[in-house]
Residue frames relative to the residue before (quaternion, step in Angstrom):
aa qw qx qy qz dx dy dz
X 1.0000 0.0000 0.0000 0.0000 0.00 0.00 0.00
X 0.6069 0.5762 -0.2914 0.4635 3.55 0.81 -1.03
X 0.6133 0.3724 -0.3851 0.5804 3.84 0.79 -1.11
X 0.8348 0.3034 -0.3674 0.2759 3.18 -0.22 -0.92
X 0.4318 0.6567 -0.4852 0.3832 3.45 1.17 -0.16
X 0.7064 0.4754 -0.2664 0.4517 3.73 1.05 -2.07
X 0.6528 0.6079 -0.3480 0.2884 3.76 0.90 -0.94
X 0.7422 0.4372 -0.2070 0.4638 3.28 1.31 -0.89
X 0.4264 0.5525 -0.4232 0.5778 3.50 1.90 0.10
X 0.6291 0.5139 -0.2926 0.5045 3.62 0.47 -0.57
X 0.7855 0.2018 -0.2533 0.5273 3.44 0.10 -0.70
X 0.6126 0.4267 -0.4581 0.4825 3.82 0.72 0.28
X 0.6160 0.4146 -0.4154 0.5255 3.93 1.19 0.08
X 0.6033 0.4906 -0.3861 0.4962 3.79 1.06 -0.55
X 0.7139 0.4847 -0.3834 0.3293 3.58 1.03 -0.24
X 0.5934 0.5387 -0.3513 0.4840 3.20 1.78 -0.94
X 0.7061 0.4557 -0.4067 0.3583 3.81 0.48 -0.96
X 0.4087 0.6236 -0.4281 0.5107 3.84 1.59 -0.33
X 0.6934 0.4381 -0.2727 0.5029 3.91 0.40 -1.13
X 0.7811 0.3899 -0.2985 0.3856 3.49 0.46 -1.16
X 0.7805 0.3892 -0.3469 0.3450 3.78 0.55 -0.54
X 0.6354 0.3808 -0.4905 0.4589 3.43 1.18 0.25
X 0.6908 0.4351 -0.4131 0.4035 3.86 0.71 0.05
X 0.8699 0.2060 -0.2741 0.3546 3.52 0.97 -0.21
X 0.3580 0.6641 -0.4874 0.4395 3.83 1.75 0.67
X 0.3957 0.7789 -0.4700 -0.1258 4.21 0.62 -0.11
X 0.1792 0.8753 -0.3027 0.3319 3.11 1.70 0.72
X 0.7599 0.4375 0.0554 0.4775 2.56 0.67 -2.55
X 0.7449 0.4229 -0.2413 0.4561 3.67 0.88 -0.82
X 0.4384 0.5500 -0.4244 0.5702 3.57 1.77 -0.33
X 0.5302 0.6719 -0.3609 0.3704 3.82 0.45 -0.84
X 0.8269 0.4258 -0.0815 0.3583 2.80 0.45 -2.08
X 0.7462 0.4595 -0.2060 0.4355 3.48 1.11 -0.83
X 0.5252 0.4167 -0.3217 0.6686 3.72 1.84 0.06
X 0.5356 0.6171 -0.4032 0.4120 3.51 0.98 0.11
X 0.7453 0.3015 -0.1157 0.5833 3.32 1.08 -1.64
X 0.3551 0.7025 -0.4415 0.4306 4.20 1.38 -0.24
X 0.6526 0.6108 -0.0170 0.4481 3.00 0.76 -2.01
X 0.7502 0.4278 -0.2377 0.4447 3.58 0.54 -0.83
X 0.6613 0.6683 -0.1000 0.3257 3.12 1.62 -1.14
X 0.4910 0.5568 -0.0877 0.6643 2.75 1.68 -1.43
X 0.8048 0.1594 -0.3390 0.4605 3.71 -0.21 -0.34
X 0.3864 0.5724 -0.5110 0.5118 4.09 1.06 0.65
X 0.6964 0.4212 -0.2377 0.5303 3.15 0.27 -1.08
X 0.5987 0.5611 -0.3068 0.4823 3.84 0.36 -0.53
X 0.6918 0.4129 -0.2214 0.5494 3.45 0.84 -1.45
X 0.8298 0.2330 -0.3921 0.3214 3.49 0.46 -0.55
X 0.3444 0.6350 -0.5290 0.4454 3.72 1.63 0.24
X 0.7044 0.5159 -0.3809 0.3043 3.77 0.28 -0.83
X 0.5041 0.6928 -0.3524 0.3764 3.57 1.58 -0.85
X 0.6925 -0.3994 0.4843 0.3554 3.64 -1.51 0.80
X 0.1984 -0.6335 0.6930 0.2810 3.72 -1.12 0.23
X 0.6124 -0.5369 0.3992 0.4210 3.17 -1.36 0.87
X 0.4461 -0.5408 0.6405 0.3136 3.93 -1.30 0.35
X 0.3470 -0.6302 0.6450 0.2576 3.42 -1.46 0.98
X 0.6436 -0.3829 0.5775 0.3251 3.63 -1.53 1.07
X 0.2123 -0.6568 0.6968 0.1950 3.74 -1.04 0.94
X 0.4283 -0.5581 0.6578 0.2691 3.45 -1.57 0.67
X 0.5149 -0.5827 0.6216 0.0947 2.98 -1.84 2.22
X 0.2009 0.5853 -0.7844 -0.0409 3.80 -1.37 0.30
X 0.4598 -0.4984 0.7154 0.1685 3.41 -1.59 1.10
X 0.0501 0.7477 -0.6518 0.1166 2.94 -1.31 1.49
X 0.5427 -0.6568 0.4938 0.1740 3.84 -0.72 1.20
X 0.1883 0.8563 -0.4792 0.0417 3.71 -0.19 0.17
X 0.0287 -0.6697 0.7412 0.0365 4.02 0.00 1.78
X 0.5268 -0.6796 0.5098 0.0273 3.22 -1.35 1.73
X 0.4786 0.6290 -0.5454 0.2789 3.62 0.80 1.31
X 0.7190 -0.3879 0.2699 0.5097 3.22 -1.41 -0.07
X 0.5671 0.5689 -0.4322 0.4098 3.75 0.98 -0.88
X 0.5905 0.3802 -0.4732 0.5318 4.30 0.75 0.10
X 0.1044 -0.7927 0.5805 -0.1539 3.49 -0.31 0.54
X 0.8464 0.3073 -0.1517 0.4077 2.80 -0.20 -2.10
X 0.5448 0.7206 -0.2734 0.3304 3.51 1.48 -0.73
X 0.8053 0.2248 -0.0772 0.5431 3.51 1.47 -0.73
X 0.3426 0.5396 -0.5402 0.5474 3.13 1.78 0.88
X 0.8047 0.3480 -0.2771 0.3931 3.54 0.15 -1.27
X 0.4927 0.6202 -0.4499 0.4126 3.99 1.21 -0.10
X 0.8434 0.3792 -0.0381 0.3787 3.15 0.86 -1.55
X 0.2953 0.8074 -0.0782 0.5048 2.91 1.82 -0.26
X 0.4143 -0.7119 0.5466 0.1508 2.66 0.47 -1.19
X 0.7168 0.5143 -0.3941 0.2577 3.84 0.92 -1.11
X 0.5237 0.6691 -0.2865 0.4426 3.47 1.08 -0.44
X 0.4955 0.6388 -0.3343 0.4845 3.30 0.80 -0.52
X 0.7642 0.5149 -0.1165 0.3705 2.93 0.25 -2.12
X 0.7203 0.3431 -0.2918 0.5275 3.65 0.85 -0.97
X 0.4837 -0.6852 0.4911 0.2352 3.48 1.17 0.09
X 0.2953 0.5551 -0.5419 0.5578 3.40 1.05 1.86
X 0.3213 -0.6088 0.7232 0.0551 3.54 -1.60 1.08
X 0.1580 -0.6134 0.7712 0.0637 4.21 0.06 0.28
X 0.0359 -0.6447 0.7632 -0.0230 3.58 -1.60 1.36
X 0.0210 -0.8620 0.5061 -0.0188 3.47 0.23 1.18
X 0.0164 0.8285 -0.5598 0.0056 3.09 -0.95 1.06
X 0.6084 -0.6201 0.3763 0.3221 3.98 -0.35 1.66
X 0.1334 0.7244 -0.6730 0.0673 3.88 -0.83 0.81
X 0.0185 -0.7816 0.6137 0.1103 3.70 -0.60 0.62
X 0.7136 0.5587 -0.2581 0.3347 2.90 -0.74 1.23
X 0.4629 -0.5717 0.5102 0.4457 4.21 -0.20 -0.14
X 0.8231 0.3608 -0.1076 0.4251 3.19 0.29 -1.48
X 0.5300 0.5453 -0.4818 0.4355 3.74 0.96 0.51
X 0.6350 0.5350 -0.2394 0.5032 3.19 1.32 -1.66
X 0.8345 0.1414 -0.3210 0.4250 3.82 -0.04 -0.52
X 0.4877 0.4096 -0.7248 0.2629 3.60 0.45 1.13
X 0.6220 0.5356 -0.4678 0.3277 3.27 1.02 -1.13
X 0.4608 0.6697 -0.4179 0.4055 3.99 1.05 -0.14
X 0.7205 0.5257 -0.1553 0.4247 3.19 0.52 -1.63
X 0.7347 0.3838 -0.2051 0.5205 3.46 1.08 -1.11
X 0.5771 -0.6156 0.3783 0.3806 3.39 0.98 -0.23
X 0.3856 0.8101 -0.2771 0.3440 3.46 1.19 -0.75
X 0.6635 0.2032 -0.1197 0.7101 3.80 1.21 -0.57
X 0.2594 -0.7144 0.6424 0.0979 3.54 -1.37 0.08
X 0.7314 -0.0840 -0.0905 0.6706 3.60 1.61 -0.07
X 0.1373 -0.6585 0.6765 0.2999 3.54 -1.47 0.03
X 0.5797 -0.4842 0.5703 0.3229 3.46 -1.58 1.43
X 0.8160 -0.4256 0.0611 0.3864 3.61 0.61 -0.96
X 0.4848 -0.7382 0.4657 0.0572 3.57 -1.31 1.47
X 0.2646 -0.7762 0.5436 0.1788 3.12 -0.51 0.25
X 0.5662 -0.6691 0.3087 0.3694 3.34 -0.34 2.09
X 0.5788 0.5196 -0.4907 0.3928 3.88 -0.22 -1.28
X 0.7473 0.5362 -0.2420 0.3090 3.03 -0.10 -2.24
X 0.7517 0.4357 -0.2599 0.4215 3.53 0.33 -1.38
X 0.5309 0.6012 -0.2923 0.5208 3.55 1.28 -1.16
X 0.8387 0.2809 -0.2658 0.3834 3.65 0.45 -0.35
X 0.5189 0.5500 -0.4439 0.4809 3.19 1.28 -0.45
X 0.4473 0.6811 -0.3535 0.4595 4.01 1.27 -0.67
X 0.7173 0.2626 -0.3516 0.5412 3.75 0.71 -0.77
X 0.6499 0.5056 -0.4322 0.3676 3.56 0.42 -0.26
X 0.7005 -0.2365 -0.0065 0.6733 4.13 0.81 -0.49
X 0.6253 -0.5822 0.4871 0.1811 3.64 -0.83 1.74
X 0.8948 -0.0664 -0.1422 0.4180 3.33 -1.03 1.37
X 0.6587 0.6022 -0.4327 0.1278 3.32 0.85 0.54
X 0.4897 0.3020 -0.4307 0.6953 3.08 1.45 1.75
X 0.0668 0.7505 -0.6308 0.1857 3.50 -0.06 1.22
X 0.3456 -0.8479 0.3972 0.0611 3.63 -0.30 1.54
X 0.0338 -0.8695 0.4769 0.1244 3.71 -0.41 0.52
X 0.6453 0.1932 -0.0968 0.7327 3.71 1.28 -0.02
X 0.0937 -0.6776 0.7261 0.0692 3.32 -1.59 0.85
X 0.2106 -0.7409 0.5765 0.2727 3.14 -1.73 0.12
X 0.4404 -0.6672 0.5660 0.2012 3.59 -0.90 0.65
X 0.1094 -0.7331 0.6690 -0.0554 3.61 -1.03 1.08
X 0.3075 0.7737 -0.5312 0.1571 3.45 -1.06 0.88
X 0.6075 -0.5783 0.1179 0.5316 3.27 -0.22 -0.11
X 0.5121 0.5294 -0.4802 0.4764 3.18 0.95 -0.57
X 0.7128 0.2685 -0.1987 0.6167 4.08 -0.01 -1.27
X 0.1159 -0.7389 0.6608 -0.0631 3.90 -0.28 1.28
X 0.0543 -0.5923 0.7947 -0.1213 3.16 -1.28 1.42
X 0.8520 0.1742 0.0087 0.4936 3.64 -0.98 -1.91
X 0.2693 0.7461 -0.5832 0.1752 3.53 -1.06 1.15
X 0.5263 -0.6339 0.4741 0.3105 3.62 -1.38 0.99
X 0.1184 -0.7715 0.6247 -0.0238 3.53 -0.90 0.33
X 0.0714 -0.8365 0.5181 0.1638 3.60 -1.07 0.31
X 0.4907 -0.5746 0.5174 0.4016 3.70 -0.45 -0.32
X 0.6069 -0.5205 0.4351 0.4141 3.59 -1.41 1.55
X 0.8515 0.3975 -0.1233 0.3190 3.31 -1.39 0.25
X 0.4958 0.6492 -0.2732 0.5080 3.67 1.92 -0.18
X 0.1739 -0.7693 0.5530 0.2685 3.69 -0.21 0.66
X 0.3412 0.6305 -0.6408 0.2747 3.48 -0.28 0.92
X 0.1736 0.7231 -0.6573 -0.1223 3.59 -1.44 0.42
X 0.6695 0.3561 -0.3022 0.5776 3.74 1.37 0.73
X 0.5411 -0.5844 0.4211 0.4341 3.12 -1.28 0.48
X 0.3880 0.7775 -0.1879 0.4579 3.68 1.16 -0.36
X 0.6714 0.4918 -0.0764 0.5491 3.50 1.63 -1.13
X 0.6003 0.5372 -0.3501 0.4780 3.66 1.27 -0.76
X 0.2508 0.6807 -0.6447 0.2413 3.55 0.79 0.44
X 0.8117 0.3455 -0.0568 0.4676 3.65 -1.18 0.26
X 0.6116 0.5517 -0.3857 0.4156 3.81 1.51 -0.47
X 0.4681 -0.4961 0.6497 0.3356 3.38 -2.01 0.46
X 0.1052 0.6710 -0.7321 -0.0517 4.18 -0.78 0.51
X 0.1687 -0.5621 0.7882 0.1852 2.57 -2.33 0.33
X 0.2800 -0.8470 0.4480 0.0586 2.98 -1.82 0.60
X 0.3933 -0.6405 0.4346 0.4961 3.84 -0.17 0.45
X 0.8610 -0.4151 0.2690 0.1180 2.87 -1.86 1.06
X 0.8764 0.2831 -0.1088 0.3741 3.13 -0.86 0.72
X 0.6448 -0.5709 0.3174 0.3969 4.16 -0.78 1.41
X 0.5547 0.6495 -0.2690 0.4452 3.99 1.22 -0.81
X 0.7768 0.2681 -0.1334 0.5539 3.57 0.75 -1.23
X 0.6786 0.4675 -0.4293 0.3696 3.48 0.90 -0.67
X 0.5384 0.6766 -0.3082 0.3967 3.43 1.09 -0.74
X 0.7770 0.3326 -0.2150 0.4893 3.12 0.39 -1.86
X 0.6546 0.4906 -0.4362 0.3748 4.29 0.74 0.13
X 0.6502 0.4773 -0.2808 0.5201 3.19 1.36 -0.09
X 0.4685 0.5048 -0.4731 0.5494 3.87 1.33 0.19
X 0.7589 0.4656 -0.3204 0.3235 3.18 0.67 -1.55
X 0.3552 0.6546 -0.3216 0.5848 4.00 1.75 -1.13
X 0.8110 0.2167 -0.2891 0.4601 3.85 -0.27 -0.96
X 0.4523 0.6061 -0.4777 0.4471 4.04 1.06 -0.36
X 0.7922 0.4086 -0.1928 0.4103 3.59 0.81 -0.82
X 0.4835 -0.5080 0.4197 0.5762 4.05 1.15 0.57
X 0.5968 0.4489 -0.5885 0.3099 4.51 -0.02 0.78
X 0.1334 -0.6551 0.7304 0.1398 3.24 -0.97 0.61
X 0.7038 -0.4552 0.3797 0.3915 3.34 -1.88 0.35
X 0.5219 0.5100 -0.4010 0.5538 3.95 -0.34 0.91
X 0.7401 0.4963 -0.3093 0.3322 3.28 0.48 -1.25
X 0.7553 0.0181 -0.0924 0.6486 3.47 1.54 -0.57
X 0.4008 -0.5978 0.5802 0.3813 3.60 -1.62 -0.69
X 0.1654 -0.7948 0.5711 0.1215 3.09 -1.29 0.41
X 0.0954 -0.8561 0.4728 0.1857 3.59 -1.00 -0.02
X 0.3004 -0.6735 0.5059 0.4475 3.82 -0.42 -0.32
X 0.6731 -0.6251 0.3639 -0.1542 3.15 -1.37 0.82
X 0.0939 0.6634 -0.7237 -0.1654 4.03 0.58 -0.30
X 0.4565 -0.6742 0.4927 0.3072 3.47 -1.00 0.36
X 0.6037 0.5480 -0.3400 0.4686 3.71 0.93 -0.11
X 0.6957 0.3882 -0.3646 0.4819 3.51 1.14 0.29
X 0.4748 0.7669 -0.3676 0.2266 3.61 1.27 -0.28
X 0.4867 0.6346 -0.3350 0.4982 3.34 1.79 -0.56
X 0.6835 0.5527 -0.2492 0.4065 3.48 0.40 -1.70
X 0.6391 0.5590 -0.2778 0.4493 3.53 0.90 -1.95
X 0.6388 0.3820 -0.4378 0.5043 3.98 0.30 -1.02
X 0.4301 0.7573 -0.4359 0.2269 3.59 0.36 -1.30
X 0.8694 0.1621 0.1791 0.4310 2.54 -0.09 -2.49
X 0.4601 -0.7928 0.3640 0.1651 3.52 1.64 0.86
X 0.2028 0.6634 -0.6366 0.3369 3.29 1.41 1.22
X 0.7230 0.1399 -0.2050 0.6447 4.39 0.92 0.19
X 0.3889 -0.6856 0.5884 0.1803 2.77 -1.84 0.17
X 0.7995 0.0253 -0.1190 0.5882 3.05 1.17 0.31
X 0.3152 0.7993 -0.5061 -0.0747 3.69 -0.69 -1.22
X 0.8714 -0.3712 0.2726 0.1691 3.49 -1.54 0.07
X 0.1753 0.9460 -0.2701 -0.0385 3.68 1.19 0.26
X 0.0874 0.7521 -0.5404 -0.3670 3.37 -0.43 -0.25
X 0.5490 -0.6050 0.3710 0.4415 4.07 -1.40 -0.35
X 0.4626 -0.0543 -0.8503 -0.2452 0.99 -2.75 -0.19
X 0.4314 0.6698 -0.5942 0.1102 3.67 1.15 -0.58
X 0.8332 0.4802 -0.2183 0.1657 3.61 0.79 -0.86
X 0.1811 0.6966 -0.3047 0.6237 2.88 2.24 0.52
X 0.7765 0.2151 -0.3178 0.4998 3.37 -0.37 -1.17
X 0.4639 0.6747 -0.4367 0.3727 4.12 0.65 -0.59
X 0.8610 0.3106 -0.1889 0.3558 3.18 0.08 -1.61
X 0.5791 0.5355 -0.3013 0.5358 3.65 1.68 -1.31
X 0.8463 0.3161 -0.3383 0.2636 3.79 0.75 0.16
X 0.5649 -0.6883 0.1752 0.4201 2.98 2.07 1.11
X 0.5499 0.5549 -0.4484 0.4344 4.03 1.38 -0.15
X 0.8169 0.0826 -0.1019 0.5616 4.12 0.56 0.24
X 0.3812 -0.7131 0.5879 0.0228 3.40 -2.02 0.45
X 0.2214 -0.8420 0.4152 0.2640 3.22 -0.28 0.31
X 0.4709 -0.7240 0.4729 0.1747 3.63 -1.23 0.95
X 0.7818 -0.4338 0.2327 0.3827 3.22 0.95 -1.08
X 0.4362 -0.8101 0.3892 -0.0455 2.89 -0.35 1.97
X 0.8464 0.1292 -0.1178 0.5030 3.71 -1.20 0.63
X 0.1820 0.6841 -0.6416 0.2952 3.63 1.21 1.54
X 0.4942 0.4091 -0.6658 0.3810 3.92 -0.58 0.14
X 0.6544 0.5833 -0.3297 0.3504 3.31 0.19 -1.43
X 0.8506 0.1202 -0.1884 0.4759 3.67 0.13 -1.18
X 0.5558 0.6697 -0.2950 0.3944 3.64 1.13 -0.34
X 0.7142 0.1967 -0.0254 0.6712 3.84 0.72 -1.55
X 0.8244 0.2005 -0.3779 0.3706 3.68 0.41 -0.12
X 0.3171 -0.7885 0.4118 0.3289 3.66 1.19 -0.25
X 0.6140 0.2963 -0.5166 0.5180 3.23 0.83 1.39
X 0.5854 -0.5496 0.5624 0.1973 3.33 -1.24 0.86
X 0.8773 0.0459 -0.1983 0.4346 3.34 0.98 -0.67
X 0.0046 -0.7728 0.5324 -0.3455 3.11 1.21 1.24
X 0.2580 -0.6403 0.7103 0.1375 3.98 -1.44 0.67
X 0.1780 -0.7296 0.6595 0.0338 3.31 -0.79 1.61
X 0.1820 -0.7989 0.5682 0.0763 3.38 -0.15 0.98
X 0.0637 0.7828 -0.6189 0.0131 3.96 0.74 1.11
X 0.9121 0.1166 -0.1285 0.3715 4.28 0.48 -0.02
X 0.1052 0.8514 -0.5096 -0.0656 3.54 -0.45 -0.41
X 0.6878 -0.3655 0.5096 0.3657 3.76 -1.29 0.03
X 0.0515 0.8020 -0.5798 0.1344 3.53 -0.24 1.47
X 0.0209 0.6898 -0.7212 -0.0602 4.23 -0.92 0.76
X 0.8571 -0.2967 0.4023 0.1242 3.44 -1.69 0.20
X 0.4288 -0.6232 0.5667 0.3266 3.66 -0.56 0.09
X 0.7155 0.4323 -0.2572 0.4847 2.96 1.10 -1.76
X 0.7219 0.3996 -0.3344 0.4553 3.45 0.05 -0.97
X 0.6719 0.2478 -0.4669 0.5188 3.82 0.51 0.59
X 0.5155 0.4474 -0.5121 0.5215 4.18 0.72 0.15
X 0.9003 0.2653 -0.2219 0.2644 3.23 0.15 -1.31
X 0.7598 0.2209 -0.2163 0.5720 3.47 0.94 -0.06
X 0.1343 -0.8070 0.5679 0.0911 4.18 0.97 1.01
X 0.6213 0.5023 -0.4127 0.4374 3.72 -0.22 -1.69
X 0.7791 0.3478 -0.2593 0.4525 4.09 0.17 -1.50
X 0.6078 0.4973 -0.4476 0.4278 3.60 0.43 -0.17
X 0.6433 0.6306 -0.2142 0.3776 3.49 1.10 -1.12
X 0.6902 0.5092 -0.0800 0.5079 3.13 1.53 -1.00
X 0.7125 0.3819 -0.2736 0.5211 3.21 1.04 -0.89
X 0.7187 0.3343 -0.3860 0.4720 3.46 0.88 -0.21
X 0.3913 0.4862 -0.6136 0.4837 4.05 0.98 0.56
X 0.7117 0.4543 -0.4014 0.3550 3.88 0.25 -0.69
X 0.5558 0.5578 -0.2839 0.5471 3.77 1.48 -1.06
X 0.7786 0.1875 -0.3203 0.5060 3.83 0.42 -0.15
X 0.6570 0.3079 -0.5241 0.4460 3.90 0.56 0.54
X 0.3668 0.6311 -0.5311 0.4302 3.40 1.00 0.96
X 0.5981 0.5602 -0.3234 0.4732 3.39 1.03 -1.70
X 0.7688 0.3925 -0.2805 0.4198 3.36 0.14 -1.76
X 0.7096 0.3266 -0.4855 0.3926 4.02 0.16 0.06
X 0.7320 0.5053 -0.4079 0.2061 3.60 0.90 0.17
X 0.3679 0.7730 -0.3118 0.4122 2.82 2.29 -0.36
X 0.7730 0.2495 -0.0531 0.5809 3.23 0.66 -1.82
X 0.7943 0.2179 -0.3261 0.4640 3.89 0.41 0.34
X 0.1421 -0.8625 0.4856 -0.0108 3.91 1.10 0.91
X 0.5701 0.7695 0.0299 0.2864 3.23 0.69 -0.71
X 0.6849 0.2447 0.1643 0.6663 2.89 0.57 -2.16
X 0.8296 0.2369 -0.3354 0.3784 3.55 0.62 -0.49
X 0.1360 0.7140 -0.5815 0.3654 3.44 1.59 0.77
X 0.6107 0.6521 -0.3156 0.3197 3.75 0.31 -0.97
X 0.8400 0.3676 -0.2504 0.3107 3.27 0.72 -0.64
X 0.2619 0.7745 -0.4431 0.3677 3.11 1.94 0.50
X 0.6130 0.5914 -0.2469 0.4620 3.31 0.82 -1.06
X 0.9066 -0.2377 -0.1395 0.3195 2.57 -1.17 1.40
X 0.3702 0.5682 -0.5376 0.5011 3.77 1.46 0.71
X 0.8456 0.1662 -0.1121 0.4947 4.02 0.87 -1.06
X 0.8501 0.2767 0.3545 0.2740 3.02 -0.99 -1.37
X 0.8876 0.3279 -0.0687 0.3161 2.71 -0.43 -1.53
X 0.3370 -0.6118 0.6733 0.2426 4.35 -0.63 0.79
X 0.4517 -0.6401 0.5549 0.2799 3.39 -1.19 0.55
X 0.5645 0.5470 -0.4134 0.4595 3.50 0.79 0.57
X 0.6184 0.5899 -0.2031 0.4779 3.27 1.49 -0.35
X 0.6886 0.6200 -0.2221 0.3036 3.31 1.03 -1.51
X 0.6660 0.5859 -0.3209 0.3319 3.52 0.99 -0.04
X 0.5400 0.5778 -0.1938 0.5805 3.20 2.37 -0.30
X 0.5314 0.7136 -0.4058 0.2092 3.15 0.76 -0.71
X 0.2030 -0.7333 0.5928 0.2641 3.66 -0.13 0.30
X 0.6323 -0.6092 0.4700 0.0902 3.30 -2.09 1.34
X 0.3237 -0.7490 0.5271 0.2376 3.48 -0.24 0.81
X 0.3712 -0.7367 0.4389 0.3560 4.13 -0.76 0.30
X 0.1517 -0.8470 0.4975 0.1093 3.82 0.28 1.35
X 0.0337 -0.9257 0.3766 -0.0058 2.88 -0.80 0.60
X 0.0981 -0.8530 0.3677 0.3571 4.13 0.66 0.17
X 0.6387 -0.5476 0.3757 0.3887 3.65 -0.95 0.96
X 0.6366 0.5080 -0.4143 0.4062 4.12 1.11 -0.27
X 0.6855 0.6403 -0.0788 0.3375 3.25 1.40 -0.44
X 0.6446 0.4800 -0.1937 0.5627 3.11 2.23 -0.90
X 0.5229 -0.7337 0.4271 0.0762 2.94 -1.53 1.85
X 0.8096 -0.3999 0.1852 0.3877 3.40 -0.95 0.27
X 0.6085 0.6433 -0.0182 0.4642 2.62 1.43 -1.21
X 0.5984 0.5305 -0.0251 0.5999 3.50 1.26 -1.19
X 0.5943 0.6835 -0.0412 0.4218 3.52 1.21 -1.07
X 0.7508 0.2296 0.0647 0.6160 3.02 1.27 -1.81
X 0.5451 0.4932 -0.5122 0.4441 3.52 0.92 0.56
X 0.5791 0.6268 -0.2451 0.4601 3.07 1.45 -0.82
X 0.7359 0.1787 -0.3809 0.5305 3.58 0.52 -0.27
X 0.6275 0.4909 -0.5589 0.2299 3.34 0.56 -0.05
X 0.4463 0.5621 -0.4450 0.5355 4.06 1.34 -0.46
X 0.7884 0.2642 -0.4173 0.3667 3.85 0.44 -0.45
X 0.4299 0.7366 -0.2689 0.4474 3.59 1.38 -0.07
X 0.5975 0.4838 -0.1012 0.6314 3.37 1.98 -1.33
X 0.5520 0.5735 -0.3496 0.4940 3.67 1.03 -0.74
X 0.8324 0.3147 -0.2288 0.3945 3.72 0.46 -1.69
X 0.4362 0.6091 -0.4791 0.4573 3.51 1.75 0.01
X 0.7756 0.3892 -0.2490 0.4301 4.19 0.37 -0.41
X 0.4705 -0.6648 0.3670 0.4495 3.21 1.47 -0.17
X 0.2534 0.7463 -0.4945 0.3663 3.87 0.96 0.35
X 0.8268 0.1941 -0.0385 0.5266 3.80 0.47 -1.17
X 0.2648 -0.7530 0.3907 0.4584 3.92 0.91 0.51
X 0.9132 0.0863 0.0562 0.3943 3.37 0.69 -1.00
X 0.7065 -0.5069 0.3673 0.3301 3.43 -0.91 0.65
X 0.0672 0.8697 -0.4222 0.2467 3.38 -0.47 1.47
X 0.3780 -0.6840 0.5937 0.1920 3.60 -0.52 1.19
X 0.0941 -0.8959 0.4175 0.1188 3.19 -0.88 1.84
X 0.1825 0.8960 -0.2913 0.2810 2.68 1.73 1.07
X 0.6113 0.5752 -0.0859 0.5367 2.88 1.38 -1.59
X 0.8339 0.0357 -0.2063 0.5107 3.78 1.16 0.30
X 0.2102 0.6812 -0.4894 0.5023 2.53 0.55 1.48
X 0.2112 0.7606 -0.6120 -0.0485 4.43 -0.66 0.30
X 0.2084 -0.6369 0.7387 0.0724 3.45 -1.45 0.76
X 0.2887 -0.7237 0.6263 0.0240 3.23 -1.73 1.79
């Protein structure tokens, strides 16, 4: 009786001091709850201070023929501008027109850094827009791209002179063609010489070793030619005065070319990738120079060379005047005259402004 008397005294004082310390400690329990407030608040803090996750950068498959005439392609890579719009460029090396607009055609690319107009202009009659240009480049003599050349020791100082000559030619139905209009502009018909096509990485070696005497070039190959004393150059910015009949005429022979699809099906990323493709343009215009640099070792070009290279006239399709506009269709107008472009073809209609 007594235990059970003392047990139930006990558990009737463990109940009162249970009652009393949560109704009369509101000190202690204020403590306790700015204690654990307090703790909270500096979790949360700790995890506000953490890195946000990085958004996944959007992939575009990009074509890249490794000449001086990609540029803008390894300004904005290196650069930096791509980044910024949140674009990943998957570049894969095509030499040539006629690599870039199968891997177009097949889908396999998603842009080409750069196309040669004809080429792209025809692949257009075969499935509509699937070179759809957003930047051109202008070629002339001053902005030197496509030019005749001869080998040291060749008596030639006109195009007019290659009578009787072994040429080679850069790659592809576009360039061979348009050197053989320009060859017949000068009193040569076909007989008067040979020609060949070309991978453009062998055109150095070929003068070199005087496997030609002369042929069709475009740069830096001809840069590294002349700065290495094995050839000269005859004459520079011939589309211009030759197929358009002004010397200062823009021969738009290439430009920066994306899909239909890849601009229907993925718009926002096209939009972007081609804000980064024109603050490329605009830092080489106004920094020519400095972005010589990235020739090196992106193309071509020996770093002994890269300071010669002549600037190509970039240029974005929102930007080109009327004027600018209509050289362009006439070079594509010149294309369906050689059979290059089967048919006659508003190059309007592929053509997009962001």
């Amino acid at each position: 009786m007594r235990a059970s008397l003392l047990g139930g005294r006990n558990h009737s004082l463990s109940r009162h001091i249970s009652c009393y310390s949560r109704r009369d400690f509101p000190g202690e329990i204020s403590m306790q709850l700015t204690t654990r407030v307090t703790a909270i608040l500096a979790l949360l803090a700790a995890f506000a201070a953490l890195p946000a996750p990085s958004l996944a950068q959007d992939k575009v498959a990009v074509g890249v023929f490794p000449l001086s005439s990609s540029l803008p392609y390894f300004v904005a890579l290196e650069r930096g501008f791509f980044r910024e719009q949140n674009i990943e460029p998957e570049m894969t090396k095509l030499l040539g027109g006629p690599a870039n607009v199968a891997a177009l055609m097949t889908n396999q690319i998603e842009v080409s850094a750069v196309l040669v107009t004809l080429e792209g202009l025809n692949a257009n009659v075969k499935k509509p827009g699937v070179a759809t240009y957003i930047s051109l480049n202008s070629q002339t003599k001053v902005w030197k791209m496509e030019q005749f050349v001869v080998r040291s020791g060749f008596a030639a100082k006109t195009i007019a002179d290659l009578k009787g000559a072994k040429l080679m030619s850069a790659p592809g139905p576009a360039n061979i063609n348009t050197a053989k209009a320009i060859l017949a502009k000068n009193g040569l018909k076909e007989g008067d010489y040979t020609i060949d096509q070309l991978d453009m990485g062998q055109h150095v070696n070929a003068m070199t070793a005087g496997t030609f005497d002369g042929g069709y070039t475009l740069e830096p190959n001809a840069s590294m030619m002349i700065k290495a004393g094995v050839a000269h150059p005859i004459e520079a910015g011939v589309i211009s005065k030759y197929i358009l009949g002004n010397e200062n005429a823009n021969a738009y022979a290439a430009g920066c070319a994306m899909t239909a699809d890849f601009i229907q099906k993925r718009p926002d990323v096209a939009k972007r990738f081609a804000a980064a493709w024109a603050k490329a343009i605009a830092f080489i215009n106004a920094n020519p120079d400095e972005a010589r640099k990235h020739l090196a070792k992106n193309t071509y070009t020996p770093d002994n060379v890269v300071d010669m290279v002549p600037m190509l006239g970039y240029v974005m399709v929102g930007d080109m005047t009327k004027e600018q506009l209509a050289d362009l269709q006439a070079f594509a107008d010149f294309g369906n005259s050689i059979g290059v472009v089967p048919e006659k073809i508003d190059v309007s209609k592929f053509l997009h402004k962001f």
